[in-house]
VEXLOLO-272190 format. One line per 4 residues: their letters; for each residue x, y, z of N, C-alpha, C. Coordinates in Angstrom, 1 decimal. Layout:
REM residues N
a = X,Y,Z,X,Y,Z,X,Y,Z  ...
***
This chain:
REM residues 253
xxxx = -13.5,12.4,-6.0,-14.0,11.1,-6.6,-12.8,10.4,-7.3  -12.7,9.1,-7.1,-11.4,8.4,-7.9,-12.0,8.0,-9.4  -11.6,8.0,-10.0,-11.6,7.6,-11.3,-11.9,5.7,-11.6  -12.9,5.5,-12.2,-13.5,3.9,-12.7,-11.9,3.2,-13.0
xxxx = -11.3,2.0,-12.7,-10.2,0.9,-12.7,-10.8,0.4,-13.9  -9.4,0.3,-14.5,-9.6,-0.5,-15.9,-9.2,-1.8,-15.2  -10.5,-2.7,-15.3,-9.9,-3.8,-15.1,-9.8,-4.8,-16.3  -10.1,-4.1,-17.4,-9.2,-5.0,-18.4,-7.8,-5.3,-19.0
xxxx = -6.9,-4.3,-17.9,-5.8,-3.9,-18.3,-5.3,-4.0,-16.4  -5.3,-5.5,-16.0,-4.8,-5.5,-14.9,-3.4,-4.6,-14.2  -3.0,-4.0,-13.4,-1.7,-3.7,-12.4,-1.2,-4.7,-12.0  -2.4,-5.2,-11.5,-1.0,-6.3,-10.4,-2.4,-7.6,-10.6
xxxx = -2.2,-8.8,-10.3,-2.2,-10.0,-10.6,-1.6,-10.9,-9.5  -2.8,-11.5,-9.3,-2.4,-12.8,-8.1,-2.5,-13.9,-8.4  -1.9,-15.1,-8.6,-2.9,-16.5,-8.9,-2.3,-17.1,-7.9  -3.2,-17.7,-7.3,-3.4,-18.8,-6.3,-1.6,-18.9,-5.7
xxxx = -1.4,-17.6,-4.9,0.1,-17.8,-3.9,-0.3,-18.5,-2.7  0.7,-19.1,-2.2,1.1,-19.9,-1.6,2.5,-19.6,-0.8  2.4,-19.2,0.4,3.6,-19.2,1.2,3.4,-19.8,2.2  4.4,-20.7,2.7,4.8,-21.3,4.2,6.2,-21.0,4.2
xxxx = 6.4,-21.2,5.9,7.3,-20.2,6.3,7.8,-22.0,7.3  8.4,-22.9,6.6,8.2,-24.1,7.5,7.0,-24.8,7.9  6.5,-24.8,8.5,5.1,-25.7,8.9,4.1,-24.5,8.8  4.5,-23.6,9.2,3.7,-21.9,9.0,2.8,-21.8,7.5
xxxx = 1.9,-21.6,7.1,1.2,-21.7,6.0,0.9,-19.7,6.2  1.6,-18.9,5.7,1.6,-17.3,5.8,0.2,-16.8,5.0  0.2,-17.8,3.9,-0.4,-17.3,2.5,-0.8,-18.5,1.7  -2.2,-19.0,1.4,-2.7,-20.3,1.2,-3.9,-19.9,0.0
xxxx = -3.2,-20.3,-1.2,-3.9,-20.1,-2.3,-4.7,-18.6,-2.5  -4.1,-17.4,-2.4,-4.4,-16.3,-2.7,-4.7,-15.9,-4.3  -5.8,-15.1,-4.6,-5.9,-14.9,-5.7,-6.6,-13.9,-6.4  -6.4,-13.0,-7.0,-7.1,-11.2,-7.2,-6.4,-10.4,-8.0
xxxx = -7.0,-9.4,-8.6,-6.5,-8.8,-9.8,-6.8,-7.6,-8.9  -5.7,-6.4,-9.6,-6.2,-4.8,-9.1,-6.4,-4.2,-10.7  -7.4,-3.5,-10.6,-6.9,-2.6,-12.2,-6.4,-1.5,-12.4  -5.8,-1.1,-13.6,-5.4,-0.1,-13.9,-6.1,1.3,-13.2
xxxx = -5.4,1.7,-12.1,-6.0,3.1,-11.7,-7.0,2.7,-10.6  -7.1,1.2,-10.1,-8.1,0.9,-8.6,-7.0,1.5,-7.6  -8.0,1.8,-6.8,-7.5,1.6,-5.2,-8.2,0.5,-4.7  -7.6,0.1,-4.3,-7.6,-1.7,-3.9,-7.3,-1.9,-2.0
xxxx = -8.4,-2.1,-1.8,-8.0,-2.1,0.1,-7.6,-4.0,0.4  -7.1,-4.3,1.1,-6.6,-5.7,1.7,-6.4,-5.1,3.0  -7.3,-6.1,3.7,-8.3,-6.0,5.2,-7.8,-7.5,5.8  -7.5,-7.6,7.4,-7.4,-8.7,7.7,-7.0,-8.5,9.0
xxxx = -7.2,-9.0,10.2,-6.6,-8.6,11.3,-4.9,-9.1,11.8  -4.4,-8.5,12.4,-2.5,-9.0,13.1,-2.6,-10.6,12.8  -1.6,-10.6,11.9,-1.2,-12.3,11.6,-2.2,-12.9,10.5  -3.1,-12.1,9.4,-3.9,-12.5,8.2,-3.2,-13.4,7.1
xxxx = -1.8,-12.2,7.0,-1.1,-12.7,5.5,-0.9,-11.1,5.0  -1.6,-10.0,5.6,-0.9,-8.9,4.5,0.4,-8.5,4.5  0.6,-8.5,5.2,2.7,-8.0,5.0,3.1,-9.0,3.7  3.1,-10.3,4.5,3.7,-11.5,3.5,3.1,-10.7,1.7
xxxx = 2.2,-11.0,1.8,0.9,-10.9,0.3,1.8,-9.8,-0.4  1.8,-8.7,0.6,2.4,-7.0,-0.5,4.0,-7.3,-0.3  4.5,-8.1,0.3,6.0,-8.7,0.3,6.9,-9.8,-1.1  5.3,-10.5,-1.2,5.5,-11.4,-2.7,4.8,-10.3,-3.9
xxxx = 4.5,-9.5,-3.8,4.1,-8.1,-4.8,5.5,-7.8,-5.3  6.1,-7.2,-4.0,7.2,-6.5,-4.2,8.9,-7.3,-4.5  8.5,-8.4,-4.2,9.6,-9.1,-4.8,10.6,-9.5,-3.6  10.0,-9.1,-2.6,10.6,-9.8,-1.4,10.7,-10.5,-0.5
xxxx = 10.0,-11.4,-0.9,9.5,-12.7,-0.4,9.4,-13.6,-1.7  9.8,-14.4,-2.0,9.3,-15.7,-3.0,8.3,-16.5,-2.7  7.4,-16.6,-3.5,6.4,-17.6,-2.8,6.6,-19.0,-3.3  6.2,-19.4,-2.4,6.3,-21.6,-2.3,5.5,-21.9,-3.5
xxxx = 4.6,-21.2,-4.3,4.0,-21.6,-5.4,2.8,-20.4,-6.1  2.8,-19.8,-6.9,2.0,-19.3,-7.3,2.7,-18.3,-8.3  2.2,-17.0,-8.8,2.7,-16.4,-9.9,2.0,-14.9,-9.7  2.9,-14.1,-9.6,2.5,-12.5,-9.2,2.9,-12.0,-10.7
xxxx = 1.9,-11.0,-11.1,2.4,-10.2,-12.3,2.3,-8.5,-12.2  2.9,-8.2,-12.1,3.0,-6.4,-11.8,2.9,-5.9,-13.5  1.6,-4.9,-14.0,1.8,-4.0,-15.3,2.4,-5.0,-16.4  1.9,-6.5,-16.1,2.2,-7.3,-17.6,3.6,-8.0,-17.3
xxxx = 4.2,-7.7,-16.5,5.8,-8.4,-16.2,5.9,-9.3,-14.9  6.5,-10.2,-15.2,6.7,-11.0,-14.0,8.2,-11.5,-13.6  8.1,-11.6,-12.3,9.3,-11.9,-11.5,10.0,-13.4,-11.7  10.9,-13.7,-11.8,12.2,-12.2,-11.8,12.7,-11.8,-13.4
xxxx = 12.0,-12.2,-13.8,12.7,-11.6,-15.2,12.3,-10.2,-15.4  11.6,-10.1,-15.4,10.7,-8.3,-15.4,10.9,-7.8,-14.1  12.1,-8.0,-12.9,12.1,-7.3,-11.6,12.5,-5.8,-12.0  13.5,-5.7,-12.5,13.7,-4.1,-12.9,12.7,-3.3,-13.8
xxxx = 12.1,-4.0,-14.5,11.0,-2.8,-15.3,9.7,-2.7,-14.4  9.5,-3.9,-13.6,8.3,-3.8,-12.4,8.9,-2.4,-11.6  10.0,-2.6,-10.7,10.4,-1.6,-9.7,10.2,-0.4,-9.9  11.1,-0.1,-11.4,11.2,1.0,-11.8,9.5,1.7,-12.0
xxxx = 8.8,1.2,-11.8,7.4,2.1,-12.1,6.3,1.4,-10.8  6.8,0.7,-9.6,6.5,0.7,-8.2,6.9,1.7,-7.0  6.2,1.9,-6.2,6.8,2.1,-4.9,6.2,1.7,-3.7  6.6,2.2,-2.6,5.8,1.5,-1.3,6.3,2.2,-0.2
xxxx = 5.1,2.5,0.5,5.6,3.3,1.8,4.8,2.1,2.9  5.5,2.6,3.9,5.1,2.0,5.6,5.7,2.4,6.6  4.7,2.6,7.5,5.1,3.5,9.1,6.0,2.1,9.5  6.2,1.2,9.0,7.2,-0.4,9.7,8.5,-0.2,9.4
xxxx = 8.6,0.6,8.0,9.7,0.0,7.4,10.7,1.9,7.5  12.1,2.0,7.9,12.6,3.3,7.8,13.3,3.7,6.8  13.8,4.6,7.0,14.8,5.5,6.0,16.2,5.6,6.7  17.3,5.7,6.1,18.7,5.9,7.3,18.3,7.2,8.4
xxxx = 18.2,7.0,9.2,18.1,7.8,10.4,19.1,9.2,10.2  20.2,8.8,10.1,21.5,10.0,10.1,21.8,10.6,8.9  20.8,10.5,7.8,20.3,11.3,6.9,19.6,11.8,6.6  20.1,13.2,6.3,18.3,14.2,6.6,17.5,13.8,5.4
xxxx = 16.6,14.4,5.5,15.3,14.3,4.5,16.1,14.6,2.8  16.3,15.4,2.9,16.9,16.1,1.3,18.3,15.0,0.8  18.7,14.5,2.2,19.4,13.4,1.3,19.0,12.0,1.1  17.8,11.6,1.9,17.7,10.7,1.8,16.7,10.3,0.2
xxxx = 15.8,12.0,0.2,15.2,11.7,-1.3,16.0,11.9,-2.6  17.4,12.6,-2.0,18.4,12.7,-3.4,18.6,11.5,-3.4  18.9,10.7,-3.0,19.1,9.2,-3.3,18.4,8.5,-3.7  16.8,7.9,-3.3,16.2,7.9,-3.8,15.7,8.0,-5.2
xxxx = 15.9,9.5,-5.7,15.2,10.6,-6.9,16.4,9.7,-7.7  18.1,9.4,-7.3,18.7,9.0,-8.2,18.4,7.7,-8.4  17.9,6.8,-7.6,17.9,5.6,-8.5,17.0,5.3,-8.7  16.0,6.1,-9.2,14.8,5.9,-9.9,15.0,7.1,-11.0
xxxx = 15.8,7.6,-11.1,16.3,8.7,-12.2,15.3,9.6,-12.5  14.8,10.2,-11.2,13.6,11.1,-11.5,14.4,12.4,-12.1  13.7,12.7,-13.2,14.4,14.0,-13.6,13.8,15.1,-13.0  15.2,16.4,-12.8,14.8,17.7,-12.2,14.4,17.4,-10.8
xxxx = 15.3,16.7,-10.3,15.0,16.0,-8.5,14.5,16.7,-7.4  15.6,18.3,-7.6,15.4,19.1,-7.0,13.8,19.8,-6.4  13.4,19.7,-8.0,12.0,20.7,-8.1,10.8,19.7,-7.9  11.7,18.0,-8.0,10.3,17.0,-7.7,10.1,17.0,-5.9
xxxx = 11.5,16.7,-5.6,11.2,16.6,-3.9,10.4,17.9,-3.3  10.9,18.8,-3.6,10.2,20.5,-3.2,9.0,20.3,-3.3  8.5,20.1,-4.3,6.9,19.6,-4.6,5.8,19.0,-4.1  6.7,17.5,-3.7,6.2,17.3,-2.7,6.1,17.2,-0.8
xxxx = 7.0,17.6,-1.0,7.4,18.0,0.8,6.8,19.2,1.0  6.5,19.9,-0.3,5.3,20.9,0.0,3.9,20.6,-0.1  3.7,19.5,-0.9,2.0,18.7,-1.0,1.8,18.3,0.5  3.2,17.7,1.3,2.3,16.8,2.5,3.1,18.1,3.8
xxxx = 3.2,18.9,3.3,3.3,20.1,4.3,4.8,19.4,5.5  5.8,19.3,4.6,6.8,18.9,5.6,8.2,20.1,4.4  8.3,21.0,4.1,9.3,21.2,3.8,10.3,22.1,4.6  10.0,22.3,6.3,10.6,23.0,7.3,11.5,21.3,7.8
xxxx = 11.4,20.2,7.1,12.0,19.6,7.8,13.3,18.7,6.8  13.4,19.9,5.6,14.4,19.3,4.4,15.8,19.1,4.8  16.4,19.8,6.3,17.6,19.5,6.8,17.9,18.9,8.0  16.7,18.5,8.3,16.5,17.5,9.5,16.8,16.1,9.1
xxxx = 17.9,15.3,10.3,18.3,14.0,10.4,16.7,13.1,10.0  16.8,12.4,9.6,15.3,11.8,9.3,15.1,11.0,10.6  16.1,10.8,11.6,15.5,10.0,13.4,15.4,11.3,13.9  15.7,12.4,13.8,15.3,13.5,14.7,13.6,14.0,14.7
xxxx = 13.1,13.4,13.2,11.7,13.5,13.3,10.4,13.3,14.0  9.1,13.6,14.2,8.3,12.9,14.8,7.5,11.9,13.9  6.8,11.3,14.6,6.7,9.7,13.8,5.4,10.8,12.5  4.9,11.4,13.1,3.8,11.8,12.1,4.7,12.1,10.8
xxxx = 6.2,13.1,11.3,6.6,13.5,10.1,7.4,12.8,9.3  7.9,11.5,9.9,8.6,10.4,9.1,7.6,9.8,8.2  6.5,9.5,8.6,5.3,8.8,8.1,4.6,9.5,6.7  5.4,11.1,6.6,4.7,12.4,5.3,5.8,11.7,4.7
xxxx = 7.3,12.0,5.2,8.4,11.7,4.4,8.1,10.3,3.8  7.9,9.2,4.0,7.7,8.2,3.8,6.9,8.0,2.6  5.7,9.1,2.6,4.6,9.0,1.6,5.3,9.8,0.2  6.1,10.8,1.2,6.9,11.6,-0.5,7.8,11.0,-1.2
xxxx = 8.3,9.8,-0.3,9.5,9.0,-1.6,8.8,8.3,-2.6  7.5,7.8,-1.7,6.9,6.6,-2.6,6.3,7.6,-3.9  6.6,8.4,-3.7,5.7,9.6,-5.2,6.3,10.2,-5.8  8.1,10.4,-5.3,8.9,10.5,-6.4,9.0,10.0,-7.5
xxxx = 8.7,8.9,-8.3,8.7,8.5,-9.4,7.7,8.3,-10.1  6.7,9.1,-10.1,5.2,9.1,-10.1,4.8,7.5,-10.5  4.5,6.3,-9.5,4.7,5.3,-9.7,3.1,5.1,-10.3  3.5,4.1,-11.2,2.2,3.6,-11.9,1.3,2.1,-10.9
xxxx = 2.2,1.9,-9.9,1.5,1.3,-8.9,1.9,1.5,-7.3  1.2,1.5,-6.4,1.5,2.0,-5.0,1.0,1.4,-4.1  2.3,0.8,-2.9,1.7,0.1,-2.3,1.8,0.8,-1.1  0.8,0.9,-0.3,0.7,1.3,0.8,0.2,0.9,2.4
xxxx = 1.1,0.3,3.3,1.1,-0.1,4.7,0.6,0.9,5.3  -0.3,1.2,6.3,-0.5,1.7,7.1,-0.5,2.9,6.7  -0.9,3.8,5.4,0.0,4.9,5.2,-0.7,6.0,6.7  -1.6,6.3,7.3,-2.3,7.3,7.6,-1.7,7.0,9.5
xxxx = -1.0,5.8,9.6,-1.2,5.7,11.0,-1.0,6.3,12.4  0.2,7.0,12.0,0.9,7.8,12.9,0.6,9.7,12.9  -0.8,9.6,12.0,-0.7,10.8,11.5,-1.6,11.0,12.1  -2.3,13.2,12.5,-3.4,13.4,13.3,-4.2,13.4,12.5
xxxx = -5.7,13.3,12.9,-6.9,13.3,12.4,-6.9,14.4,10.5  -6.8,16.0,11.4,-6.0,17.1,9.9,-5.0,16.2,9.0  -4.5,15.6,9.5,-3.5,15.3,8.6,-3.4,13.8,7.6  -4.2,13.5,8.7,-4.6,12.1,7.9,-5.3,12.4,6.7
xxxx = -6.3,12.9,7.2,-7.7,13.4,6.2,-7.2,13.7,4.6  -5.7,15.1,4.8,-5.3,15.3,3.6,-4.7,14.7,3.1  -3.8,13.6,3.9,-3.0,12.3,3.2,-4.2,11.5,2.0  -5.0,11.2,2.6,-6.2,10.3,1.9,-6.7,11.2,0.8
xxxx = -7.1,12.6,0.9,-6.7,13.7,-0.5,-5.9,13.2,-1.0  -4.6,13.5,-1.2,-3.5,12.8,-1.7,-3.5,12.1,-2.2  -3.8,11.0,-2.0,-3.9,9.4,-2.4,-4.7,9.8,-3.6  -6.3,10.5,-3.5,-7.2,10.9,-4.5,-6.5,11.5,-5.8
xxxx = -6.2,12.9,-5.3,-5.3,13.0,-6.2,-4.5,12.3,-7.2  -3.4,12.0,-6.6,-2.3,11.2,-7.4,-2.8,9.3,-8.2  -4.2,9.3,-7.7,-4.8,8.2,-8.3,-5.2,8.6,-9.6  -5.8,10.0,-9.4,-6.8,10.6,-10.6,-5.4,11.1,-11.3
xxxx = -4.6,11.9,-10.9,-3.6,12.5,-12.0,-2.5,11.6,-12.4  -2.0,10.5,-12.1,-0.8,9.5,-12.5,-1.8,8.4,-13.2  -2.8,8.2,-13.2,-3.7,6.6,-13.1,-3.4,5.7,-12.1  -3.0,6.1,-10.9,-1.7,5.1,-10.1,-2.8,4.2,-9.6
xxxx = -2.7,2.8,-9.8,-3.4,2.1,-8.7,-2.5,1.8,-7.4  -3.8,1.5,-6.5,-2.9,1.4,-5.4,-3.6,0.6,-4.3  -2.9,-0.4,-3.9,-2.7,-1.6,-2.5,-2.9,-0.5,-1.4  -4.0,-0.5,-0.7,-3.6,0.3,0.7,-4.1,-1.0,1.8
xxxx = -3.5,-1.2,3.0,-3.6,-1.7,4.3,-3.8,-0.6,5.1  -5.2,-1.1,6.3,-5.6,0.2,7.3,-6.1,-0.5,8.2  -6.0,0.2,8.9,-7.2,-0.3,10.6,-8.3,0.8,10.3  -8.0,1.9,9.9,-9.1,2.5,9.9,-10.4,2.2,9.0
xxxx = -11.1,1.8,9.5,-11.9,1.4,8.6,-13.1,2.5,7.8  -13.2,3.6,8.3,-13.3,4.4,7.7,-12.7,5.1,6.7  -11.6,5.2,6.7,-10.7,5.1,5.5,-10.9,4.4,4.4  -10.8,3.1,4.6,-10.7,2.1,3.4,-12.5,2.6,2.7
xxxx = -13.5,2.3,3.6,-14.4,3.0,2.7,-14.5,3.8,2.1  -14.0,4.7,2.5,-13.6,6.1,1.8,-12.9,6.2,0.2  -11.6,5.2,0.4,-11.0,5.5,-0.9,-10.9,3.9,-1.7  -11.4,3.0,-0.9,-11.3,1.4,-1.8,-12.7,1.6,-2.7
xxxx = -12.0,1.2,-4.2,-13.1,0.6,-4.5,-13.7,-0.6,-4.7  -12.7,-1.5,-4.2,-13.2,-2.6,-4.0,-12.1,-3.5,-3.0  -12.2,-4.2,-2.2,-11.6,-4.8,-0.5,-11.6,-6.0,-0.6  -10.6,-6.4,-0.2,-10.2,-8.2,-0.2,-9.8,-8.5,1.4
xxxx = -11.2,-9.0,1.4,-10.8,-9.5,3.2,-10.2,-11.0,3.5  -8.8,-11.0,4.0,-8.3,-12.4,4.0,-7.9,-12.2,5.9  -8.1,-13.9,5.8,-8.0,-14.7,7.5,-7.2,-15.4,7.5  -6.6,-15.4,7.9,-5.4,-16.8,7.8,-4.8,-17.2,6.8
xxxx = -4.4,-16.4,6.1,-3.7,-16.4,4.8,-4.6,-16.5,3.2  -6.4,-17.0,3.6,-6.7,-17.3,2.9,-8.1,-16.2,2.2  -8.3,-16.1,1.3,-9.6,-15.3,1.2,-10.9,-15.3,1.9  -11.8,-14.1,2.2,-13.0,-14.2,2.8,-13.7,-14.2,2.1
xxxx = -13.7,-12.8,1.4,-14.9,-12.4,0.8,-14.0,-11.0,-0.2  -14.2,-10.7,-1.2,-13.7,-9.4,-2.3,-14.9,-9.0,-2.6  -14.8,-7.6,-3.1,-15.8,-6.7,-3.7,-16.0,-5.1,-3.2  -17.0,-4.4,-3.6,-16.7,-3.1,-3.2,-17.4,-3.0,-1.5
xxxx = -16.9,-1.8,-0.6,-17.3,-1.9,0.7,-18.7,-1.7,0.7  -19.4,-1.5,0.1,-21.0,-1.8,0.5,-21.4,-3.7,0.3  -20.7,-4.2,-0.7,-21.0,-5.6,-0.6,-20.5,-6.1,0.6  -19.5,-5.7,1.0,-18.7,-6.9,1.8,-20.0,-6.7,3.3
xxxx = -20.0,-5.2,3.8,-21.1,-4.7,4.8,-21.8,-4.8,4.4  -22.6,-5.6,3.0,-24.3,-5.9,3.0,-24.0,-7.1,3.9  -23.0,-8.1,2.8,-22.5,-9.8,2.6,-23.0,-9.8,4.3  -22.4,-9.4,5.2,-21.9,-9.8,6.7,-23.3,-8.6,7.3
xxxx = -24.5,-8.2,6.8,-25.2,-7.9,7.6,-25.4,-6.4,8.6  -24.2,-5.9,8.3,-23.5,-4.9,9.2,-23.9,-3.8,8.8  -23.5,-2.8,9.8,-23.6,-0.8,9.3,-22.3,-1.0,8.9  -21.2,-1.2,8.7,-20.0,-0.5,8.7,-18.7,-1.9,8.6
xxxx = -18.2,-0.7,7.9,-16.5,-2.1,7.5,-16.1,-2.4,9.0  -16.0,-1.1,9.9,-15.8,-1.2,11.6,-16.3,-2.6,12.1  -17.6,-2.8,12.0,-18.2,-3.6,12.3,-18.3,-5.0,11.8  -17.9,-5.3,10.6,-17.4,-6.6,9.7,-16.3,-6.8,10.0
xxxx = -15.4,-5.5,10.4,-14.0,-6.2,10.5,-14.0,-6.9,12.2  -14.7,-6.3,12.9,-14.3,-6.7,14.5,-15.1,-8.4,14.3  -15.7,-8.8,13.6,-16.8,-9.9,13.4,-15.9,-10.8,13.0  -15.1,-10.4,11.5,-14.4,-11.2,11.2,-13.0,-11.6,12.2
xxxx = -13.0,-10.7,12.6,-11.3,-11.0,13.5,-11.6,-11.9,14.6  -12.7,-11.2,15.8,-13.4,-12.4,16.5,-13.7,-14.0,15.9  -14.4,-14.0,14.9,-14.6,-15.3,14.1,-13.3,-16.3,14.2  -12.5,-15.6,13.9,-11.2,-16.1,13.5,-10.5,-16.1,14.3
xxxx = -10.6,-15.8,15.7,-9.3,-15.9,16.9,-9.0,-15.0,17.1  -8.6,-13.9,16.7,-7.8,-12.9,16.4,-6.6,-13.1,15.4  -6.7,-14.5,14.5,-5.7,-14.8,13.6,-4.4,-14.5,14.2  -4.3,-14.6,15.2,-3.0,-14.1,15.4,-2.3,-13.3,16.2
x = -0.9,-13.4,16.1,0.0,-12.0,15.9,0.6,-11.5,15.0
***
């Protein structure tokens, strides 16, 4: 079970963003609080706005107008005290290929000054069952096992917020299952809230406690997964989400 979100002590903070990308409108008046210690799902089908959305989170995107606040600090004056207690994993984004695993988290572990690096990475490349693979080139991997590594940097620094793309995607059914353990965990023992994006929609029910479904950059509907699948009539987030995507074109690519 996750632990109740302080939501009087917001993590992260959205007011009314705003991205276009030229005539492109990515992200059109966005706006939502996560709390202290939520798991927080953002739902939307190919071409919604979530990349962009967890992109102006993380400080890598600017948006055309609006105001993100991460743990009380805001960009860019507060970008290094935000970072330093963020992380973010995604099956999209890689690691240097021609470095093995053990170097790529020594690097890592240093510039987030995790202390006792040694005994943090071990730790967890043994939580997500990958430590036969600490001298392997990280492109010699298979995608399931880039996708654990991926999850173990973002937890090196036991971040007080976590954003997570796709974390479960490339992973099998066993292994998914204990990733999402994982998540539980490290929600209940750090307070970490955390941003997850999924297709599975089983998942997101599982560990959101509350889902922001956006279409075209713009909000649908927020609240926990039994409202949104009352809201829309449905058995299942499965079922709201195929409704919503139809509704909407497929929003995209």
């Amino acid at each position: 079970m996750t632990t109740a979100p302080d939501l009087s002590a917001p993590a992260v903070e959205a007011r009314n963003l705003h991205k276009r990308f030229g005539d492109f409108v990515a992200v059109n008046d966005l706006s939502f609080t996560i709390g202290a210690g939520e798991v927080y799902g953002l739902l939307g089908a190919n071409g919604a706005g979530k990349t962009t959305t967890i992109s102006m989170l993380l400080d890598l995107v600017t948006p055309t107008s609006g105001q993100v606040r991460v743990l009380g600090h805001q960009y860019p004056k507060g970008r290094q005290e935000i970072l330093s207690q963020v992380n973010f994993s995604s099956t999209y984004v890689s690691l240097p290929l021609r470095l093995t695993v053990w170097e790529n988290m020594r690097v890592f572990a240093a510039l987030y000054g995790v202390p006792n690096p040694k005994q943090r990475i071990l730790e967890l490349l043994e939580r997500f069952e990958i430590v036969e693979t600490l001298k392997k080139p990280v492109g010699d991997l298979s995608s399931g096992q880039k996708t654990r590594v991926y999850l173990a940097k973002a937890l090196l620094n036991r971040p007080k917020v976590l954003f997570l793309d796709e974390p479960t995607a490339s992973l099998d059914p066993d292994m998914a299952d204990k990733t999402r353990q994982v998540i539980r965990e490290i929600q209940k023992e750090y307070g970490t809230a955390v941003l997850i994006t999924s297709h599975n929609m089983a998942e997101m029910e599982s560990l959101c406690q509350r889902i922001l479904f956006i279409a075209r950059g713009k909000k649908l509907m927020e609240g926990t997964p039994k409202q949104i699948v009352d809201h829309y009539g449905r058995s299942n987030l499965e079922e709201v989400f195929i409704q919503v995507a139809r509704d909407q074109g497929g929003a995209g690519a």
